[in-house]
Each structure stands twice: as structure tokens, then as C-alpha cells.
N, C-alpha and C positions, 0 to 999 in steps of 0.2 A: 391658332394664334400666330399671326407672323410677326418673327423674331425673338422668341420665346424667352433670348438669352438678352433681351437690348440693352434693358439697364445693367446686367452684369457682367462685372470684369474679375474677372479667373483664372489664379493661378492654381500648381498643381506640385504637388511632391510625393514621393514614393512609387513601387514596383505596386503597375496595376495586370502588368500579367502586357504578352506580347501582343496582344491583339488591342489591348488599351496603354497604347504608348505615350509620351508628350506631345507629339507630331500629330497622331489620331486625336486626342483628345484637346487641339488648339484647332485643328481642321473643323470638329464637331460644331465648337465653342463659337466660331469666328460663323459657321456657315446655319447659325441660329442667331444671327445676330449681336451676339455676345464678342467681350474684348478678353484674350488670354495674351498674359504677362506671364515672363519669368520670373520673376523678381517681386518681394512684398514693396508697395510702398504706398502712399495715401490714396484712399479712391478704389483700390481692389476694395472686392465687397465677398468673393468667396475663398476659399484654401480648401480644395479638393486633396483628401490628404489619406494616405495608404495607414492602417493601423499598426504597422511595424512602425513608419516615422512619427506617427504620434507617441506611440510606446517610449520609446529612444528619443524622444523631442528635438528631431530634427531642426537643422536652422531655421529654414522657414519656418518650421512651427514656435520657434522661441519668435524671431523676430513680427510675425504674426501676431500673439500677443500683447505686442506694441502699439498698435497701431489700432486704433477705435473702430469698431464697426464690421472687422473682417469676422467674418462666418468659417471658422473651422470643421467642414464637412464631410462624410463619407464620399466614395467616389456612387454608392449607389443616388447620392441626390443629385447628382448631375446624370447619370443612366433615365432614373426616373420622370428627373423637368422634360430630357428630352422625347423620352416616349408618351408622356401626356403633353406635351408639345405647351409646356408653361412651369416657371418656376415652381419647386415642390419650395413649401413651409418647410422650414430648415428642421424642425425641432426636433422630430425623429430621428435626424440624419446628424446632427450637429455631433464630433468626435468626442466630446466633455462627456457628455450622457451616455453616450456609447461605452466610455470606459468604467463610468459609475455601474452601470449596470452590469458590466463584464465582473467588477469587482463584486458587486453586491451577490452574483450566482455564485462565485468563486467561496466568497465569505459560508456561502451558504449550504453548498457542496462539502467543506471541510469540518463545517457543525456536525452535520449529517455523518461525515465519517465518525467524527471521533465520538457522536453518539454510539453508530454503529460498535466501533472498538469496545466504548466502555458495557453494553449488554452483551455483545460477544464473549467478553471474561468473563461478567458474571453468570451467564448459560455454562459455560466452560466450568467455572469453578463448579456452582452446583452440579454437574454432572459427574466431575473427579468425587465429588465427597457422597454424592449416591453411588456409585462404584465402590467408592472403598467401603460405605457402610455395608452395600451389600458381600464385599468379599469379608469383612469380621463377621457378619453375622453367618457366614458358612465356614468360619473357622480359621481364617487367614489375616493375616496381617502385615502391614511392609517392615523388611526385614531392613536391622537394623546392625552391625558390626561390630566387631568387640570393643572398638572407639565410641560408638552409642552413634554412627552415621548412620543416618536412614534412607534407603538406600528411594528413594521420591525425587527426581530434579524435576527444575525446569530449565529447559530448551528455550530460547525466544528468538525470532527475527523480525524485529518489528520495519514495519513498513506501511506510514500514513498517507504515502501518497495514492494506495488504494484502498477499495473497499473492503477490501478481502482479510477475513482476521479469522486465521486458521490456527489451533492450539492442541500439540501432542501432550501425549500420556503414555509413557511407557513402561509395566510394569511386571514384574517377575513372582510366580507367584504356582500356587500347587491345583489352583482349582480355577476355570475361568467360569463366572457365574452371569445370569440372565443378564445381559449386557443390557446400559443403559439406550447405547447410540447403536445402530447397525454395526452388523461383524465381518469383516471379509476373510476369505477362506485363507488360513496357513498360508503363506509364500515365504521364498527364501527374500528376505528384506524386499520386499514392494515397497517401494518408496513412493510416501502418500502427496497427496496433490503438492506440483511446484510451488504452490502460492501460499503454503503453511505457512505461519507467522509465531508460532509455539507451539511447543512439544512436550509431553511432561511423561517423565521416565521412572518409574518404578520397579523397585523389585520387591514382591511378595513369598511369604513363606507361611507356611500351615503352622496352626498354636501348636499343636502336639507330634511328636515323634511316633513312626519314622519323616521328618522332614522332607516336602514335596514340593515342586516348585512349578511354577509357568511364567511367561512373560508376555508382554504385552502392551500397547502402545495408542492411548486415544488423542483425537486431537478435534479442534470444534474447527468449523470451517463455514463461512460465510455463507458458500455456494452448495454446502452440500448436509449442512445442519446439524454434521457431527458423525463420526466413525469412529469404532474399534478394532485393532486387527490384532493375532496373533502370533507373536513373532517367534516363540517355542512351542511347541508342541505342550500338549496338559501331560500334565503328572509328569515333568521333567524331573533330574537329577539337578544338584545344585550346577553342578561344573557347566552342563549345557545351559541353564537359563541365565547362568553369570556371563558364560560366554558370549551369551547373545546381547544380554544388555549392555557390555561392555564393547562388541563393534556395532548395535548399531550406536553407540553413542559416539562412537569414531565417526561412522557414516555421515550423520549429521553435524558434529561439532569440527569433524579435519582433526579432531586429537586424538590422541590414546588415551586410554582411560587415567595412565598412571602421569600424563601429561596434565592433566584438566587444571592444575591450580597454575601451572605456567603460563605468565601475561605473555601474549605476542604483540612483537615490536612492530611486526610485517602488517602492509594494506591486509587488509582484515578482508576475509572470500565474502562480497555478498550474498552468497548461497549457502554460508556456514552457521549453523546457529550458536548462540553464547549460551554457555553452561554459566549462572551466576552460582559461587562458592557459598557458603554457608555464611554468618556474619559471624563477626570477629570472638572470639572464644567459645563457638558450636564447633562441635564437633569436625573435623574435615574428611573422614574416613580413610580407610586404606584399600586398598588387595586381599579379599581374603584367602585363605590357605589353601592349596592345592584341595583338599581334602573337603568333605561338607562341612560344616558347623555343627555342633552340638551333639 
């Protein structure tokens, strides 16, 4: 078709990249027969317009608006008229629909998460309380302080801007039984995948004396469908599986244990997780005694 641009007069705004400058693309416009303007004003009929200036509503693109009849376009429907050598049908190309649609995936993407989110807890939950049934019915139970603390946190970092919704469990305890979720071998604090988003911390103690302990630490994970690891050795002493629960709970929270109810005032580490306190007249625990319990 010769002149493919004739009846069209073409302005343009936004960063289309160096090889598609204002200079190249009034060269194009003009050498298909078409007319390129700088400027909106009556009689342009397209606005080839970069998605950041539509975003940001650029001048042209406000004064565009104005003005009946002009066609707010991607720069692809100008790429396209000119490789099929004849104006493309705007409809595809037109930046309105373009953004409805951007928003519509967006809208749709974040359903998805927070679906995601909410059966990630609940896989998470049911797994913590098949775990603990199976450690009472082997004779263990999470231990609890002379304040009546029990010694169960959770740990959270929540973060919906991805998919990822990963949840610890860390617990102390005398026997570790047929684990719910895969178990990794003892390490000195192996710190479980970056992208955890909760943690939940336990310490466990056997019904009857002599008093035995382990600790222990599961978290559910988007990517990897859930883990348990080890963090004391089985059949510990109270001193070592307290020990442990109390720096890894520094490791992960940036406090000490005997810090945990102190607010910080400071930017808050996004790689630190929050210990949430007990609610108001439960118990708040202490330190217990050099010594074991009971």
C-alpha cells in the first residue's frame, strides 16, 4: 500500500529505547506518508505513547485527552502498521486497554498470592499440631515455666509481595518422633531457606522424670512443601536445648532472649523476624534457673 501513513498525523512521547528516537520515528512517519507533529492539537489522529508516560500521565497524554478523536497508542501499532505496510486497527494497541489488562493480571496475581498465603498457614498449622500430637502421645509435652509460659512462639516475616510463605517451628523437647515433614541432619544452626516468612519455636519436655529434652525447629515453605531440622541433639540436658532455643531465637529475632518483650524504636532489619508476646494478662515467661526444672 503506498503511503500506508497518509491519512495519519503522529505525535509521540516517551523513551522508546535509542534506536527508536523522535528523529527515527518522524523520519518513519513522514517517509510512509504520514504527518508527525510535536505538539497535541486538532487533526492529530494518533499519540504513540511509551507505558511509563501513560503510567505517570504525561503532558501530552493529559492534553491528548482533550482533544476528540486522538488514538492513545503503543508504540508497537506504529512498528506493526509499518511492517504490514497499512494502518494496524488500534484496538489491541490502544494504552487504556493496555493498562486495564495490566491491572486485571495484577489484580489477579495477588488473589493468587493471598490465596496461596492463607492454605500455606493452614498446611502449616495442621502440621505443627500433628507434630505435637505425635510428640504427647510419645510422652512429651511443650514445656511450660514456673510463670505457666509455654515455651511455643511464633516467629513471622511476612512478605506479600511474593509467593513464597515459608513458616518455622522450633521446639525443645527429649524425644524427636516420626517427623511430619522431611528432617535434615543436625547442623550447628543451618539457616533454613532465605525466603521463610514464619518460624515457630518450641521447647519440649518428657511427662515424667528423669526430665529430657531436644529441640527443634519446622517451617512450611512454599517451594519446598515443609521441613524439620534438628537443632539439639536427642536426649539433651535442659541447659543445652535451652541454650539452643534461646540463640537460635536471637539468630532469627536480632534479640536476646531476655530482650524479646522490648519495642524497638530503630528501622526494624527486614531479615529479622518478630516474636509477637503473649496477649495482655497471659503469662509473659521468664529465664529459667541455671539448674533443670523439677
Amino acid at each position: 500500500m503506498k503511503d500506508p501513513l497518509g491519512k495519519c498525523t503522529i505525535a509521540a512521547t516517551g523513551d522508546f529505547g535509542k534506536a527508536r528516537s523522535q528523529e527515527k520515528i518522524k523520519q518513519w512517519v513522514e517517509a510512509n506518508g504520514g504527518t508527525f507533529v510535536t505538539a497535541i492539537r486538532p487533526g492529530v489522529t494518533h499519540l504513540v505513547c511509551s507505558a511509563d508516560h501513560y503510567k505517570k500521565s504525561a503532558p501530552m497524554i493529559r492534553q491528548a485527552s482533550k482533544v476528540k478523536g486522538i488514538k492513545v497508542v503503543s508504540y508497537d501499532w506504529l512498528e506493526d502498521s509499518l511492517l504490514s505496510k497499512s494502518p494496524k486497527r488500534e484496538g489491541p494497541y490502544l494504552m487504556d486497554r493496555q493498562a486495564k489488562s495490566v491491572a486485571k493480571s495484577r489484580a489477579k496475581k495477588k488473589a493468587t498470592r493471598k490465596r496461596n498465603l492463607r492454605e500455606g498457614v493452614k498446611a502449616f498449622k495442621k502440621g505443627c499440631k500433628d507434630f505435637q500430637r505425635i510428640m504427647d502421645n510419645d510422652g512429651y509435652h511443650v514445656y511450660r515455666d514456673s510463670t505457666g509460659f509455654s515455651y511455643d512462639l511464633a516467629l513471622a516475616r511476612a512478605d506479600l509481595t511474593t509467593n513464597q510463605n515459608e513458616r518455622y517451628s522450633l521446639k525443645v523437647g527429649s524425644l524427636f518422633p516420626t517427623p511430619i515433614f522431611p528432617t535434615y541432619s543436625p547442623c550447628k544452626f543451618r539457616v533454613p531457606p532465605s525466603r521463610s516468612r514464619t518460624q515457630r519455636l518450641q521447647l519440649y519436655e518428657s511427662h515424667t522424670a528423669p526430665f529430657i529434652y531436644a529441640c527443634y525447629v519446622v517451617y512450611s515453605s512454599a517451594s519446598s512443601g515443609g521441613a524439620s531440622e534438628i537443632l539439639a541433639p536427642l536426649n539433651s540436658s535442659f541447659e543445652v536445648a535451652m541454650s539452643t532455643f534461646t540463640k537460635f531465637f536471637k539468630l532469627k529475632t536480632k534479640k536476646d532472649w531476655d530482650e524479646r518483650l522490648v519495642v524497638c524504636k530503630d528501622v526494624v532489619n527486614e531479615r529479622a523476624f518478630l516474636y509477637i508476646p503473649p496477649a495482655a494478662g497471659e503469662p509473659l515467661g521468664k529465664l529459667p534457673d541455671v539448674s533443670p526444672p523439677g
